[in-house]
N, C-alpha and C positions, 0 to 999 in steps of 0.2 A: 197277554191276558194277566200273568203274573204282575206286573207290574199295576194294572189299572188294580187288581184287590189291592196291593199295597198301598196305594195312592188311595184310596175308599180307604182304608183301613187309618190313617194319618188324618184324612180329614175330619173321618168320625171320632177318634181322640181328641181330636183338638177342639173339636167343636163342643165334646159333652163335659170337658175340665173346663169351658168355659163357662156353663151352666150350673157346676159342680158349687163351684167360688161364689155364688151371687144368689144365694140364697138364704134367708136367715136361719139359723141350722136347731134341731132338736138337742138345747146346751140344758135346759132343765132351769134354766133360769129367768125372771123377772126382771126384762128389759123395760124402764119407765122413759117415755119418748114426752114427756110433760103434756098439760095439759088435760090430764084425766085421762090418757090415754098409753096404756102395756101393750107390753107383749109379752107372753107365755109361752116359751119354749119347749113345752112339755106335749102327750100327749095321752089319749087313754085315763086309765084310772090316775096315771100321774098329774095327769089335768086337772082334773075332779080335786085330786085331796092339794094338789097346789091352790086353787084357785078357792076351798072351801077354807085354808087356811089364811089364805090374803083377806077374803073377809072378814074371818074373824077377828085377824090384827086390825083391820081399819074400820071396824063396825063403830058405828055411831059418827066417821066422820066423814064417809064415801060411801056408793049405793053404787050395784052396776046396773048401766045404763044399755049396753050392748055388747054383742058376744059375736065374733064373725072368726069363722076357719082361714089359714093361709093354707095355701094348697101350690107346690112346684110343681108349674107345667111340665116340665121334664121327668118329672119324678112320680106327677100322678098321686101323690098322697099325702096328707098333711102335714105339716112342717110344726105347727103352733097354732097359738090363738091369740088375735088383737082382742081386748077388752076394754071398753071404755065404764069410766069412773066416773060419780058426779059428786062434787062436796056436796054434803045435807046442808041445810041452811038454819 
C-alpha cells in the first residue's frame, strides 16, 4: 500500500510541473504577438489601469476591437487577457 501512495504521489508531481511550465504566466507585462493582437499579463485592477494606459499611449492610432480572458485549465483562474487592436484608418 505504501508504495502505490508513493508511486500516486510521483506521478501527480510530474504531471502537475508539466502543466505548471506551459502556461503564459501573470509577468505584468505587454506581450505584442503582431498583427493587432497582445497579451496582457496582468489581472484585476492591474488590468484595468494597464490596459487604460495602453490606450492612452496608442489613442488616435488603434481602437480595441476585442477583449477575451485566458484562463489555465489546471489552475482554474485567469492568467491574462488577449486584446485585439485595430489601426484607425
Amino acid at each position: 500500500m505504501k508504495k502505490l501512495v508513493i508511486f500516486s504521489f510521483v506521478v501527480v508531481m510530474l504531471l502537475s510541473s508539466c502543466y505548471a511550465t506551459s502556461y503564459t504566466p501573470i509577468d505584468g507585462k505587454i506581450h505584442n504577438y503582431g498583427n493587432g493582437v497582445y497579451y496582457f499579463g496582468s489581472v484585476g485592477e492591474d488590468f484595468g489601469e494597464q490596459l487604460s494606459t495602453f490606450i492612452e499611449e496608442n489613442k488616435g492610432k488603434a481602437k480595441v476591437v476585442s477583449i477575451t480572458s485566458f484562463d489555465h485549465e489546471s489552475y482554474g483562474k485567469t492568467c491574462g487577457f488577449f486584446v485585439i487592436m485595430e489601426e484607425n484608418k
